[in-house]
N, C-alpha and C positions, 0 to 999 in steps of 0.2 A: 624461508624466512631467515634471518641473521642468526647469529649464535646467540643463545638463551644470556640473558645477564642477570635474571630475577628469578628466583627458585621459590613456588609454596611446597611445602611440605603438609600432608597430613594427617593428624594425628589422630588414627579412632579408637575408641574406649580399650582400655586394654595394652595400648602401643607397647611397642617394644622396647626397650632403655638404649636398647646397643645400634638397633635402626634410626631413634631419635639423636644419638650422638654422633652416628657415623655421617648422616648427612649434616649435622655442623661443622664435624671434624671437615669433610670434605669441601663445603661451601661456608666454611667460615673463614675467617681472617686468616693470612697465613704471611710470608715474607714479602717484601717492597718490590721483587719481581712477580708476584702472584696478583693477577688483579683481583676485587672482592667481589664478591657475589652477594646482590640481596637477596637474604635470604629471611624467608617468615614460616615457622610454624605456625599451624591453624589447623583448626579442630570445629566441630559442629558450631560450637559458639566460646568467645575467650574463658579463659579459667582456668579452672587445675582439671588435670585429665588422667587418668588412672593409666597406670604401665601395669606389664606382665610382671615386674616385681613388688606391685602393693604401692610403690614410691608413688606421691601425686608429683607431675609434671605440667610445671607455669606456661602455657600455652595463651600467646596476646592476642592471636584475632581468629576472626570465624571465618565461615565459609567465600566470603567475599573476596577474599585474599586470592584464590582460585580464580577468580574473573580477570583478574590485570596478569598475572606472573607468567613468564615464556618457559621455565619448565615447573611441570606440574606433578609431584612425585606423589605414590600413595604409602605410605608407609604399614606395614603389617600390624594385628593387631591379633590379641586374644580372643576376643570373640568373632575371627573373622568365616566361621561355620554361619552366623547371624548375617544376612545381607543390612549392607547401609541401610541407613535412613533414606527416603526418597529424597530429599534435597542434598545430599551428598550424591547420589545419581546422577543428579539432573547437572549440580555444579561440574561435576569431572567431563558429562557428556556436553558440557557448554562450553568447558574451559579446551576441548579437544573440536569442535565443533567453529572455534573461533581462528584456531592457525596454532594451541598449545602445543609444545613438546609434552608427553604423557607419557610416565614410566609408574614402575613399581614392582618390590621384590619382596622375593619370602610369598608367604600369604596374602600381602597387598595385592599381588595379582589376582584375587577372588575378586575385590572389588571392581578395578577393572574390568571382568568379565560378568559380574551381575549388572553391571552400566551396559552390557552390550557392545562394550569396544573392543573386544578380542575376538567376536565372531570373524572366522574365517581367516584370522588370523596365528600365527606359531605365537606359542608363549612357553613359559617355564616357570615355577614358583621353588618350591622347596620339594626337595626329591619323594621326603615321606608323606605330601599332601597330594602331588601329581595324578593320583588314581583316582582320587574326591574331584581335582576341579575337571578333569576328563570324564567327569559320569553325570557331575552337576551340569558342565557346560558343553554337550556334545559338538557345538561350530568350533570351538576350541582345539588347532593345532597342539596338545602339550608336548612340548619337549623334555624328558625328564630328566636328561641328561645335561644340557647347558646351565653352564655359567650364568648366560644369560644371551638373550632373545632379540634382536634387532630386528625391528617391523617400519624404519621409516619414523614415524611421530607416535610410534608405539612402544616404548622399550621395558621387557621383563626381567627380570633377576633371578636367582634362583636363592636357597636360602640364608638366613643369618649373615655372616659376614662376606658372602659374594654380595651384598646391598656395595663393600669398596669396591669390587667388580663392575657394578652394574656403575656408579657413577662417575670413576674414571674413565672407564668406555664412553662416558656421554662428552666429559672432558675433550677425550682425544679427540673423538669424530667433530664436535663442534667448534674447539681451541683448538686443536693440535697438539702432536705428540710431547711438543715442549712442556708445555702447560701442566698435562698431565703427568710426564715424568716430573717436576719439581714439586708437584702436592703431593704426590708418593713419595718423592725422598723425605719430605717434610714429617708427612705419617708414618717414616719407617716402612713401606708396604712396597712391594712388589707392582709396578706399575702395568703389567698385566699376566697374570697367569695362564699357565698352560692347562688345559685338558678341560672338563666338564664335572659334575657332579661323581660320575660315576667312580674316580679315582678317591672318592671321601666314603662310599660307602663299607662294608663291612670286608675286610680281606685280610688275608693271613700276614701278619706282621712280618719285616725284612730282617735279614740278618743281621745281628748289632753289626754298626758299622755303614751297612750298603746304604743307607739313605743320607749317611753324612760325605759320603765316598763320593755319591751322585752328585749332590747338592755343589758339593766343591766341582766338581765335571762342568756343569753348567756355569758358572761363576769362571771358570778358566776358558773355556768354549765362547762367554761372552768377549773376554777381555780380546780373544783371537778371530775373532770375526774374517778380520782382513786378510787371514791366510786361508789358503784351502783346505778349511776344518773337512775334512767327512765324517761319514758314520763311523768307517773302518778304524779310522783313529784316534773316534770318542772310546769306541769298544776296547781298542788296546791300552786308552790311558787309563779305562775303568776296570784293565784286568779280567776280562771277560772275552768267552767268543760272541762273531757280531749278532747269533743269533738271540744267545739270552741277552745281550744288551738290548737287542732291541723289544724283548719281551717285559726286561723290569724295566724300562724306560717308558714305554707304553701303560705300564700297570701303575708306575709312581708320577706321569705327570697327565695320563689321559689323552698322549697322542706320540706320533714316532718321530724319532730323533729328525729325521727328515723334514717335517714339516716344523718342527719345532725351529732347526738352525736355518729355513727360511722364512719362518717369523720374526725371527730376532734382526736379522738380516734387512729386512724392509722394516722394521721399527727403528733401528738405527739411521738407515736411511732417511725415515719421514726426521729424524731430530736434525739431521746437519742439513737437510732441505729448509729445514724450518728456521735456525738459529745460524745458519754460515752462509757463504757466498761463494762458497767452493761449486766448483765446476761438476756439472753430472758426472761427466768422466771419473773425477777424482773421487765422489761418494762411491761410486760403482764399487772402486776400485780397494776404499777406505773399508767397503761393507760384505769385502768377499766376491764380489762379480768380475767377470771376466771381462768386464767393456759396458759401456753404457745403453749397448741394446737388448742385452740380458736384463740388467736392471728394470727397463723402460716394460719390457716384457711382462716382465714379473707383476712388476706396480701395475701396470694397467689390470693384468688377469686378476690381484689380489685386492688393489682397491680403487679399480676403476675407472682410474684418470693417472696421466702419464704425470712424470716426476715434475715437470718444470710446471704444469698444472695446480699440482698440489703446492708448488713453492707461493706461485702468486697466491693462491686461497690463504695459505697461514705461514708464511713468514714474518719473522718477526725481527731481521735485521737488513737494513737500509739496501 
């Protein structure tokens, strides 16, 4: 199906304040290179709808909203131990049923999964609910450790503010990387992060210092793409040998420098695919690769279809 251009959201009793703004913040109005997105909260029926902080929340339509809109997000809620109301079921397994894009994070993924549409499928919710929806819903894949969950016309999140995670991700894979870098710079946020949940859980705090030391590593590592960054000599600009670099690099982003500097690598890639007219050759060459069959390589193994592929699907200049 096309790229989503209509977004419902929604809201059940209890919602979240930070999940109901994030997907405004994200799909709401943004600068005259951004195009908009319709987008409608809805809720069992219009009105005001109670959040997890007491505040009521002006909510204009009901469930019907779920029937037209191409992506169909479920937003997490307080009561979300209580399965939906049957017509919230029946709405989501209709709205997915019909050709919807179907996402949701946090706990929203319970709903999902009491509609029956995570059977058999990987999902993820929030790290300290993951043993509840894995016991509630045994055909359930949980991942406890992701970000978030790509299933096709199924997409999970994991908690609280991975919700910017879960729909920038929807962004890129359906707009392009363009698109979604310019609503993150917009947000101030990080257009996609490294590692998974497991880097936020409980761990021995770093040396004053080493996280601001890192942070800058990566911020210079980005700007140098084009030369032959290695490991060896992120570890000597971090002051470190290569092997604790790559032990607190792993513990503070959730994955290894390796896989990390050919992410960024083919993210950079997919923007000048998208936004320029420069020659494969040249990206290759602009994003750190050796030639343009390295590149081609890569892109295909990582996301499936070669560069000049992806150019036609989401280019966005003449």
């Amino acid at each position: 199906m096309p790229a989503f251009r209509t977004v419902a959201a929604y809201a059940p009793p209890g919602v979240g304040m930070l999940a109901a703004g994030l997907v405004c913040e994200v799909f709401g109005p943004h600068g005259p290179q951004i195009p908009g997105f319709g987008l409608d909260l809805c809720s069992d029926r219009p009105g005001p709808v109670r959040t997890d902080a007491g505040v009521p929340l002006a909510v204009g339509h009901g469930l019907d909203r779920l029937a037209a809109a191409d992506l169909v997000l479920v937003l997490p809620g307080a009561d979300f131990r209580t399965p939906p109301a049957r017509e919230v079921l029946r709405a989501l397994t209709a709205a997915y049923e019909r050709g919807a894009l179907v996402a949701a994070h946090c706990v929203g993924t319970f709903a999902l999964a009491a509609a029956g549409l995570l059977d058999g499928h990987r999902a993820t919710t929030h790290w300290r609910f993951a043993d509840l929806l894995a016991r509630r819903h045994p055909d359930v894949v949980v991942e406890p450790d992701a970000l978030y969950v790509d299933e096709g016309r199924i997409v999970t999140g994991a908690g609280a503010a991975a919700g910017f995670d879960l729909c920038l991700h929807l962004l890129r894979r359906e707009h392009g990387a363009a698109l979604a870098n310019g609503v993150a710079r917009d947000l101030v946020l990080p257009s996609h992060r490294d590692g998974g949940q497991a880097q936020y859980l409980a761990a021995p705090v770093p040396p004053d210092g080493e996280d601001t030391r890192l942070a800058e590593l990566l911020a210079w590592a980005r700007e140098h793409l084009h030369e032959p960054v290695s490991v060896t000599e992120l570890a000597r600009r971090a002051m470190m040998s290569r092997r604790t670099f790559a032990r607190r690099f792993t513990a503070a982003t959730g994955t290894t420098p390796h896989a990390w500097l050919r992410e960024q690598r083919l993210s950079s890639a997919e923007e000048l695919l998208e936004t320029t007219g420069l020659p494969v050759e040249e990206i290759a060459r602009r994003v750190g690769y050796g030639s343009a069959a390295v590149l081609r390589e890569q892109f295909v193994r990582r996301r499936g279809v070669p560069p000049r592929t992806y150019r036609r699907t989401f280019t966005h200049t003449p």
